[in-house]
C-alpha positions as protocol buffer text, in pm:
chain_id: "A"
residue {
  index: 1
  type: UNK
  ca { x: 1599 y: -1671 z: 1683 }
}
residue {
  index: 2
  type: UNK
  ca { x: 1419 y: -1631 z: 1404 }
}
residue {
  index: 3
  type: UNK
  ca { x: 1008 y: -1710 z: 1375 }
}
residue {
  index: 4
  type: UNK
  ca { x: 853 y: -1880 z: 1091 }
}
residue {
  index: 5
  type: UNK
  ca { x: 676 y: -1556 z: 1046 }
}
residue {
  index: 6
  type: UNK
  ca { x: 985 y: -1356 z: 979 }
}
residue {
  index: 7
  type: UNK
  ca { x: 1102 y: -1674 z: 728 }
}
residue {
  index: 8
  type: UNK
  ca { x: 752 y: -1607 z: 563 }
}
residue {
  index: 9
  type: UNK
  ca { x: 811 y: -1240 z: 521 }
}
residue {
  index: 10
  type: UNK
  ca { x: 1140 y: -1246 z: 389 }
}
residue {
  index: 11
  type: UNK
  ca { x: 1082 y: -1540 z: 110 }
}
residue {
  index: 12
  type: UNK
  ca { x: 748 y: -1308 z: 43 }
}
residue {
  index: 13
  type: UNK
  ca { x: 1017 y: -959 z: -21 }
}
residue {
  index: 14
  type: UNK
  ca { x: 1282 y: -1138 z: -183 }
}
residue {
  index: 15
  type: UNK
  ca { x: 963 y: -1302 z: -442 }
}
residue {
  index: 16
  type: UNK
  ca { x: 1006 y: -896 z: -550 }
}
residue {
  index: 17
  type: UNK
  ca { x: 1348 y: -800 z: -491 }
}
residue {
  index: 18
  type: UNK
  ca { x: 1436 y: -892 z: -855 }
}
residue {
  index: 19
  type: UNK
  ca { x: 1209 y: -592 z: -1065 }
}
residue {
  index: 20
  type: UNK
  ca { x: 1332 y: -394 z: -755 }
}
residue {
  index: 21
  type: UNK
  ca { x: 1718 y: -470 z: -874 }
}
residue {
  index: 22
  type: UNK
  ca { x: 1696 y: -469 z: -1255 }
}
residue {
  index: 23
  type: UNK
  ca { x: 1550 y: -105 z: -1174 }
}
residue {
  index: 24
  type: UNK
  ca { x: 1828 y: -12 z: -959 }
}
residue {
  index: 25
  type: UNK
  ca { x: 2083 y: -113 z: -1248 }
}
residue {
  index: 26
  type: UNK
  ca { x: 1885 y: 136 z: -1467 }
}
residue {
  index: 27
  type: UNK
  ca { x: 1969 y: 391 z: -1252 }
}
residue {
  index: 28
  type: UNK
  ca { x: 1602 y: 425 z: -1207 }
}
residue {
  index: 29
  type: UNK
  ca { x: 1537 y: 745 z: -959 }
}
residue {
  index: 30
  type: UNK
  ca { x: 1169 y: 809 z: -888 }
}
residue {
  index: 31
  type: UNK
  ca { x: 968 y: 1069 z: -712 }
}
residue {
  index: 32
  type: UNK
  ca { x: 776 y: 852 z: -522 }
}
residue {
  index: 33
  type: UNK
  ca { x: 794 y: 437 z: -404 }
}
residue {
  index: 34
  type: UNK
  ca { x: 441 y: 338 z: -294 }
}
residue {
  index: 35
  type: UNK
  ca { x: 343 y: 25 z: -114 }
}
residue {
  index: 36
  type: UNK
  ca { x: -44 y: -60 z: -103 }
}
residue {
  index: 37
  type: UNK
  ca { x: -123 y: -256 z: 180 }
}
residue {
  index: 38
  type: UNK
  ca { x: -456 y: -418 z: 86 }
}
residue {
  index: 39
  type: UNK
  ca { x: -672 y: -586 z: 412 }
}
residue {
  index: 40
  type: UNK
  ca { x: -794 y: -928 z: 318 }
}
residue {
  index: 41
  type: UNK
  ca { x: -912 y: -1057 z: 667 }
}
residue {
  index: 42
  type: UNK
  ca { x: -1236 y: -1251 z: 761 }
}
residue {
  index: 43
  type: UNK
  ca { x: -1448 y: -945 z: 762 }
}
residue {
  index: 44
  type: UNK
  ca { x: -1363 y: -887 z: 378 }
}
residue {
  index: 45
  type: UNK
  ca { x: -1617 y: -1091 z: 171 }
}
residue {
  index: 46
  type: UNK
  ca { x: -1541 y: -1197 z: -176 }
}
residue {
  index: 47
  type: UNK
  ca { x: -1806 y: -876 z: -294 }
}
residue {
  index: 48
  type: UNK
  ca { x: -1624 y: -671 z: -101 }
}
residue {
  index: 49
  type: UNK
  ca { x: -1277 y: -810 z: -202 }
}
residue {
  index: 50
  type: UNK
  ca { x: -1388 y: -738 z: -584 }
}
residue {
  index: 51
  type: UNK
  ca { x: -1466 y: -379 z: -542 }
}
residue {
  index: 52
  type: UNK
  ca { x: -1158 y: -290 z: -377 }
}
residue {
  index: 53
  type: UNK
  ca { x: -980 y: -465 z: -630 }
}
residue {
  index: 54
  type: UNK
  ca { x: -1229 y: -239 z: -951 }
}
residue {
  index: 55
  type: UNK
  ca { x: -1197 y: 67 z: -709 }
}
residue {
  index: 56
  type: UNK
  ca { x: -792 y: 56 z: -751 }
}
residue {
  index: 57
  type: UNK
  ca { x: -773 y: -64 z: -1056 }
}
residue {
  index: 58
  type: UNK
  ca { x: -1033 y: 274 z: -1138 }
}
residue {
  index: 59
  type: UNK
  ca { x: -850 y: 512 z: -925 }
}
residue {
  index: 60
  type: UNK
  ca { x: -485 y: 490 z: -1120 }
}
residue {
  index: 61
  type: UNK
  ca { x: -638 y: 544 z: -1462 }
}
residue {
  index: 62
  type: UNK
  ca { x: -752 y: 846 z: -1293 }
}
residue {
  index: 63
  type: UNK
  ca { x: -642 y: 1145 z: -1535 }
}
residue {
  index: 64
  type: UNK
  ca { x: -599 y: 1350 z: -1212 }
}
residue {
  index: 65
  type: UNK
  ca { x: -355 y: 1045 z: -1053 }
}
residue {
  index: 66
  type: UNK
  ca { x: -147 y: 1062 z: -1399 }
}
residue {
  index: 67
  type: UNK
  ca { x: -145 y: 1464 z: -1399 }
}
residue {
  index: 68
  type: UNK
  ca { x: 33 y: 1420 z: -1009 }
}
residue {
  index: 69
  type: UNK
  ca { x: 280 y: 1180 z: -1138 }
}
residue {
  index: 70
  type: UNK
  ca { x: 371 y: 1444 z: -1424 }
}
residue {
  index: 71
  type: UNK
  ca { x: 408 y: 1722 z: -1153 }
}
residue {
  index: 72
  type: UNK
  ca { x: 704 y: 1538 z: -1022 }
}
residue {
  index: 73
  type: UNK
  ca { x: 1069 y: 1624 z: -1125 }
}
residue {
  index: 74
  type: UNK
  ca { x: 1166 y: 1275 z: -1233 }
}
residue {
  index: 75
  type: UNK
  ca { x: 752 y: 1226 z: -1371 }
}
residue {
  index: 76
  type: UNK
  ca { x: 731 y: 883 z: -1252 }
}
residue {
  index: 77
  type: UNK
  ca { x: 650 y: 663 z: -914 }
}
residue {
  index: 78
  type: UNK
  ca { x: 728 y: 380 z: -847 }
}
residue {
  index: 79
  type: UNK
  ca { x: 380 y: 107 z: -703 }
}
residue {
  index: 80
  type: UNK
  ca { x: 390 y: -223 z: -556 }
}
residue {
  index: 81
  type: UNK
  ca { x: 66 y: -399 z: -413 }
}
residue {
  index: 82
  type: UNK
  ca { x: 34 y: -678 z: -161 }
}
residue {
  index: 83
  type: UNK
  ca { x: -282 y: -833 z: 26 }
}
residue {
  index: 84
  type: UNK
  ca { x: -263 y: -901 z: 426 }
}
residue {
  index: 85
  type: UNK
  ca { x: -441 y: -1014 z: 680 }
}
residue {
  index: 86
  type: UNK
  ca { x: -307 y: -1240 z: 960 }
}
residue {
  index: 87
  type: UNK
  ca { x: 61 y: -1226 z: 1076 }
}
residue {
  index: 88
  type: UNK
  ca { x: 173 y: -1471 z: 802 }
}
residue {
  index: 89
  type: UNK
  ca { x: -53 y: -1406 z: 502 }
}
residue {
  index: 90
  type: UNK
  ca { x: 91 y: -1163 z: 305 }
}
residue {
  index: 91
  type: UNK
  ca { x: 60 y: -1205 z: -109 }
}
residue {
  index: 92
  type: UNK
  ca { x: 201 y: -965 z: -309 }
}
residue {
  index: 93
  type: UNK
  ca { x: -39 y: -901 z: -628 }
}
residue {
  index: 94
  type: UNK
  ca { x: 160 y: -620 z: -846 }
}
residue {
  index: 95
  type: UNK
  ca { x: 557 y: -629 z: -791 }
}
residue {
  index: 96
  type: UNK
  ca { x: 759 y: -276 z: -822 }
}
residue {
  index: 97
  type: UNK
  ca { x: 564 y: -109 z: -1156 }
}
residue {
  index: 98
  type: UNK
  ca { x: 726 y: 217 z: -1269 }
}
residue {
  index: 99
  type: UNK
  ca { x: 393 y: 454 z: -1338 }
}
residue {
  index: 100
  type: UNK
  ca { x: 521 y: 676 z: -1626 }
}
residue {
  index: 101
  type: UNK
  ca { x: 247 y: 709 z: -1863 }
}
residue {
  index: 102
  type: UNK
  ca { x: -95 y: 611 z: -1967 }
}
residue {
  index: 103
  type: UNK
  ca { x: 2 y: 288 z: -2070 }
}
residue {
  index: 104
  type: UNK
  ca { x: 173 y: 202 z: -1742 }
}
residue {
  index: 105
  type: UNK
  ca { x: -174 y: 331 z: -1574 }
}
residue {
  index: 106
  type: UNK
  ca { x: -367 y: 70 z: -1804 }
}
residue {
  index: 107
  type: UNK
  ca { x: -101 y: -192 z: -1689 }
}
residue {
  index: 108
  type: UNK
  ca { x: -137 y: -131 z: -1335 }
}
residue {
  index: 109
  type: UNK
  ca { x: -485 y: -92 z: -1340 }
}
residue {
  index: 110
  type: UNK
  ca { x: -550 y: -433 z: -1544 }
}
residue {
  index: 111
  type: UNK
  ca { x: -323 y: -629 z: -1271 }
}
residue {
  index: 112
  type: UNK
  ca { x: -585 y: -534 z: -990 }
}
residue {
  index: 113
  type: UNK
  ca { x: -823 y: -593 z: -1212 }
}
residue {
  index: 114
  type: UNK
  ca { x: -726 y: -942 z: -1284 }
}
residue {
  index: 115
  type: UNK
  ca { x: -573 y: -993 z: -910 }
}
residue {
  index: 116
  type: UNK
  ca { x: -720 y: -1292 z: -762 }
}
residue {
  index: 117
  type: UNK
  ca { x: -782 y: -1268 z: -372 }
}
residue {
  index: 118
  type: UNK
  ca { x: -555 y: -1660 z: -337 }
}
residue {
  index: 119
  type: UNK
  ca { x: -510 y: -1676 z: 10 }
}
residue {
  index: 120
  type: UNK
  ca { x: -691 y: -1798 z: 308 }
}
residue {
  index: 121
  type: UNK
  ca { x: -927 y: -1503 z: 545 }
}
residue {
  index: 122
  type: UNK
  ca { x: -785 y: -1451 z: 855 }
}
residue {
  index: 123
  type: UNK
  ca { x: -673 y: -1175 z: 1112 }
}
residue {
  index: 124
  type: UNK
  ca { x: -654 y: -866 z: 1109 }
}
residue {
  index: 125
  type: UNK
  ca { x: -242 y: -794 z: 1157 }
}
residue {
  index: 126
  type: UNK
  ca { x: -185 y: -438 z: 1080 }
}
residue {
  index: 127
  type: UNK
  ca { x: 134 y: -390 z: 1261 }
}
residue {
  index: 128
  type: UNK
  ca { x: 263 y: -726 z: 1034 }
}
residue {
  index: 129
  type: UNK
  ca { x: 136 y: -555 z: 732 }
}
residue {
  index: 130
  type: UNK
  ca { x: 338 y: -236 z: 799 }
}
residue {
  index: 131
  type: UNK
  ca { x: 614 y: -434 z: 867 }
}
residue {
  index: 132
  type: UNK
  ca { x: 626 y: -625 z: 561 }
}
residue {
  index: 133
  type: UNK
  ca { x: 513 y: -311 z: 337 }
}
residue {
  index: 134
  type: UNK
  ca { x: 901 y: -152 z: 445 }
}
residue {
  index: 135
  type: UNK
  ca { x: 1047 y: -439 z: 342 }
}
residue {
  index: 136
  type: UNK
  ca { x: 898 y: -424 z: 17 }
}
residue {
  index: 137
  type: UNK
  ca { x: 1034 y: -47 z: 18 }
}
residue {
  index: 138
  type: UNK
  ca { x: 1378 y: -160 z: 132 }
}
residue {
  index: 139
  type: UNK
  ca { x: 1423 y: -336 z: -222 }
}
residue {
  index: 140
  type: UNK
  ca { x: 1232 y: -56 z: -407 }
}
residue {
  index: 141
  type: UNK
  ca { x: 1388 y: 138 z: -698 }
}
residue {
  index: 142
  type: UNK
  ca { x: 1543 y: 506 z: -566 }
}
residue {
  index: 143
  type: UNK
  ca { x: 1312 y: 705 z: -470 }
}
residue {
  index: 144
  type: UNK
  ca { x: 1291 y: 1068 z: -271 }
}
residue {
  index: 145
  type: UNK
  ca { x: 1024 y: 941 z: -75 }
}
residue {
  index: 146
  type: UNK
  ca { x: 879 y: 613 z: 51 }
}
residue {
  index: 147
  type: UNK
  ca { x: 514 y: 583 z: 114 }
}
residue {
  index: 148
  type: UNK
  ca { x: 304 y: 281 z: 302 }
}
residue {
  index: 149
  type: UNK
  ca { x: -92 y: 299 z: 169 }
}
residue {
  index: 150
  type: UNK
  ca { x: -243 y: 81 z: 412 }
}
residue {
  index: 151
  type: UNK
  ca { x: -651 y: 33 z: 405 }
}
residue {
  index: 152
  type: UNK
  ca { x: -868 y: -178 z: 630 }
}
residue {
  index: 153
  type: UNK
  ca { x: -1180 y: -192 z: 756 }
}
residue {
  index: 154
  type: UNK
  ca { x: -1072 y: -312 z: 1112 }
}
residue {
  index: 155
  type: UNK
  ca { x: -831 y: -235 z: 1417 }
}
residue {
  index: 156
  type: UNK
  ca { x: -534 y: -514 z: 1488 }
}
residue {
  index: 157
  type: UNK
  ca { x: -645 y: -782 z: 1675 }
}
residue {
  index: 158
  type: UNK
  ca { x: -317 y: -1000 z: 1642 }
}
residue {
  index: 159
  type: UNK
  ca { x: 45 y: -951 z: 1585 }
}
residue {
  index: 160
  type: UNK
  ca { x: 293 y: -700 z: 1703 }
}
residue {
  index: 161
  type: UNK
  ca { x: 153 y: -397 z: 1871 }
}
residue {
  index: 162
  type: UNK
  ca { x: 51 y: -158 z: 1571 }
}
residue {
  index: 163
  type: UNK
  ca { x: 220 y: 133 z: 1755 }
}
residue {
  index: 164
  type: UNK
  ca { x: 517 y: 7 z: 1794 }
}
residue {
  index: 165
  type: UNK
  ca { x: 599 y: -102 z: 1412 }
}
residue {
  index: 166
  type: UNK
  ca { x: 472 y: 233 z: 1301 }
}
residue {
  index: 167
  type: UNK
  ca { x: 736 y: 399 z: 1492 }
}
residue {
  index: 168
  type: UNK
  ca { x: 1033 y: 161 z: 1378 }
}
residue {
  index: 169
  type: UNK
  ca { x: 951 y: 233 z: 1018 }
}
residue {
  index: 170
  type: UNK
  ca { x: 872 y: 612 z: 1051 }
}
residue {
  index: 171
  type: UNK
  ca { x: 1224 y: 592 z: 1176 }
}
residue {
  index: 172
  type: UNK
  ca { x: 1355 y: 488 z: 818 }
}
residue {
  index: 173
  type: UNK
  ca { x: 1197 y: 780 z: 700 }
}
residue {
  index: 174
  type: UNK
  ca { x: 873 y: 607 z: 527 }
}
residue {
  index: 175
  type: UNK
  ca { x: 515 y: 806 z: 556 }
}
residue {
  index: 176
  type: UNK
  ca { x: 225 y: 541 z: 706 }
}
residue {
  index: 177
  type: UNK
  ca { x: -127 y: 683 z: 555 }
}
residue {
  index: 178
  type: UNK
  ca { x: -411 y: 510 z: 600 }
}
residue {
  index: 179
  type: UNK
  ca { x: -771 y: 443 z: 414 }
}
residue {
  index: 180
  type: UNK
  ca { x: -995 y: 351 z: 649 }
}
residue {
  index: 181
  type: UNK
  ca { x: -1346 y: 170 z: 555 }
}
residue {
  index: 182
  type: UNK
  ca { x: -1588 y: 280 z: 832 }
}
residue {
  index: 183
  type: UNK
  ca { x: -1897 y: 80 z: 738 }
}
residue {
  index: 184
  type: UNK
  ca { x: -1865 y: -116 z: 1039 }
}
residue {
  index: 185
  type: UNK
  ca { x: -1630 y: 71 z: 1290 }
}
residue {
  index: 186
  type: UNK
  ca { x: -1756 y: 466 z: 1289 }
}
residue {
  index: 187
  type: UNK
  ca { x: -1403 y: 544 z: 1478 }
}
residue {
  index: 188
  type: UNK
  ca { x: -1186 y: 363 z: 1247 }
}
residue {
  index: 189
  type: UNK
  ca { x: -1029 y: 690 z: 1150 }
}
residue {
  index: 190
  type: UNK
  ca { x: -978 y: 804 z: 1405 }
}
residue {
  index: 191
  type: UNK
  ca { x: -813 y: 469 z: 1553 }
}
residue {
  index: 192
  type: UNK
  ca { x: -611 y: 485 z: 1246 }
}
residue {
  index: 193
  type: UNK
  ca { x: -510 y: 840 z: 1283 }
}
residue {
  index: 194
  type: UNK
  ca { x: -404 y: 741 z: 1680 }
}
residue {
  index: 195
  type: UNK
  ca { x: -218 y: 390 z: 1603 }
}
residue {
  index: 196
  type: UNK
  ca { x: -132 y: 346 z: 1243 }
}
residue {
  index: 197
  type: UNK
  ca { x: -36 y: 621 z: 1029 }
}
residue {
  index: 198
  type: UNK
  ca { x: 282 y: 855 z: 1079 }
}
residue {
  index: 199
  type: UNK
  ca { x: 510 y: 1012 z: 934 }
}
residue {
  index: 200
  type: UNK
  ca { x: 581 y: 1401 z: 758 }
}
residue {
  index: 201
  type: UNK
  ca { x: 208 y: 1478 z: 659 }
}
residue {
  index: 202
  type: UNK
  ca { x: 37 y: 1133 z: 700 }
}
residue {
  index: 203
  type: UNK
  ca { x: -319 y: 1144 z: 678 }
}
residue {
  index: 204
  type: UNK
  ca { x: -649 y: 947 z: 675 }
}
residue {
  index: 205
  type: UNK
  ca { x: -939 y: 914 z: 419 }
}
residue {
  index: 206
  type: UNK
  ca { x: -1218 y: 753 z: 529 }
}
residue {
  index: 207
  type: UNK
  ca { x: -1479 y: 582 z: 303 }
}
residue {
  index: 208
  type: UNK
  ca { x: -1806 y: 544 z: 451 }
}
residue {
  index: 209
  type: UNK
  ca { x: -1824 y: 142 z: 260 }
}
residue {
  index: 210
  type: UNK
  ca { x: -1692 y: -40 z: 35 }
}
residue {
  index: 211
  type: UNK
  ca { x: -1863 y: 125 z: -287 }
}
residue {
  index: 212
  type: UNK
  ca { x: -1665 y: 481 z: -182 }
}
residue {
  index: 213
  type: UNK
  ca { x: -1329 y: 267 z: -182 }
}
residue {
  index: 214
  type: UNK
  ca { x: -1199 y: 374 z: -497 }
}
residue {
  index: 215
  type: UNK
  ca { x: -1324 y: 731 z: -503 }
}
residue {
  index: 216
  type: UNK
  ca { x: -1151 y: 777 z: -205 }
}
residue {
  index: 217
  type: UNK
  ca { x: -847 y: 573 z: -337 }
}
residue {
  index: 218
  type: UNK
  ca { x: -848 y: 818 z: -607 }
}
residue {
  index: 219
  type: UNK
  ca { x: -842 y: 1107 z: -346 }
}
residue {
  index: 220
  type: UNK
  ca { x: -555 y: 971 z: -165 }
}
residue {
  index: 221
  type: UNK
  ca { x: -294 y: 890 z: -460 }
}
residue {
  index: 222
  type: UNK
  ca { x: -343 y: 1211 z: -616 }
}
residue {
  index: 223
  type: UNK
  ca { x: -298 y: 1369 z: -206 }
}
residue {
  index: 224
  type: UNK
  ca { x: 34 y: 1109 z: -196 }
}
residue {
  index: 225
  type: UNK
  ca { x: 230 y: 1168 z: -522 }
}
residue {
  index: 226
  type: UNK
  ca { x: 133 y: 1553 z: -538 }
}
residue {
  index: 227
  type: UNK
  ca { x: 317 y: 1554 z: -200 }
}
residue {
  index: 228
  type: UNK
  ca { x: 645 y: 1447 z: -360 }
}
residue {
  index: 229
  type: UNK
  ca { x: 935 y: 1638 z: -163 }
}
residue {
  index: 230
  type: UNK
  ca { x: 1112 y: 1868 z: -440 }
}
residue {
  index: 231
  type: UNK
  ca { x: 1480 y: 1822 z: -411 }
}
């Protein structure tokens, strides 16, 4: 049977599945496909939503993040962006973007700058969001690796069990890493690095607040797409 949630998360995927295709027909082959997973549940306050939103939007005009993508055989990733928080609010805020150049950094950068939050606080559903994020990958362009970037400032508190979706899509071969915002919960990392991420050479970055978000943003893409298996 199917659930209104799964009907919610598949019109949400196929909303993207069209970029996704037309780069497929190019014969598009990137180094990396990256999914950020961006928390948007009650303990997120419109401040706090703003300077994630700056903080990405910073961290990939980053001259180190564009020197990573350059390291890459192909020299381009792929990045697609959606907000979560309950087990049915998922909004996706930057379809697939190839990440080439400086002017694809200013055009990424300027849709999180411009992304408006547009849809309602709720949950926190982490094991929903990691579900949805490899569907997004399932329609991304080719890539040699597939990559989840999930950040939150909170543990699951509704929804599948986190564990248990982690595993199913570490099984398609996608790496779960995880930016966790500590300002409230000092052993968010480490619940993180226990439940959420997985993977060959996940990893954690914490940020003490909300204010460290993008520095450590900036940390973890150039960590991500420097990691780009060489085949």
């Amino acid at each position: 049977m199917v659930s209104r949630r799964d009907v919610v998360s598949g019109l949400a995927a196929s909303a993207v599945a069209t970029p996704a295709a037309a780069a497929k027909k190019k014969s598009t082959f990137v180094d990396l496909a990256l999914v950020l997973a961006i928390d948007v549940s009650y303990s997120v306050d419109p401040e706090e939503y703003q300077v994630q939103m700056r903080g990405t939007g910073q961290a990939f005009r980053a001259p180190e993040v564009l020197e990573a993508v350059m390291h890459g055989p192909n020299k381009q990733i792929a990045v697609c962006a959606f907000l979560w928080s309950d087990p049915v609010t998922k909004t996706v805020i930057m379809p697939w973007q190839l990440f080439r150049d400086v002017g694809d950094a200013a055009a990424i950068s300027t849709r999180f700058f411009q992304a408006a939050r547009g849809v309602e606080k709720g949950t926190t559903a982490t094991g929903s969001a990691l579900r949805f994020g490899q569907q997004l990958l399932d329609v991304a362009p080719k890539a040699i690796r597939h990559v989840i970037d999930i950040s939150t400032d909170g543990t699951c508190n509704e929804g599948p069990p986190v564990p248990q979706v982690r595993d199913e899509v570490v099984a398609k071969g996608t790496v779960i890493n995880g930016l966790a915002i500590t300002k409230d919960l000092p052993y968010l990392g480490q619940y993180m690095s226990t439940d959420v991420v997985g993977g060959r050479d996940h990893f954690v970055i914490e940020a003490n607040d909300f204010d460290g978000y993008g520095q450590a943003l900036r940390q973890k893409l150039f960590r991500e797409i420097m990691n780009v298996d060489l085949i």
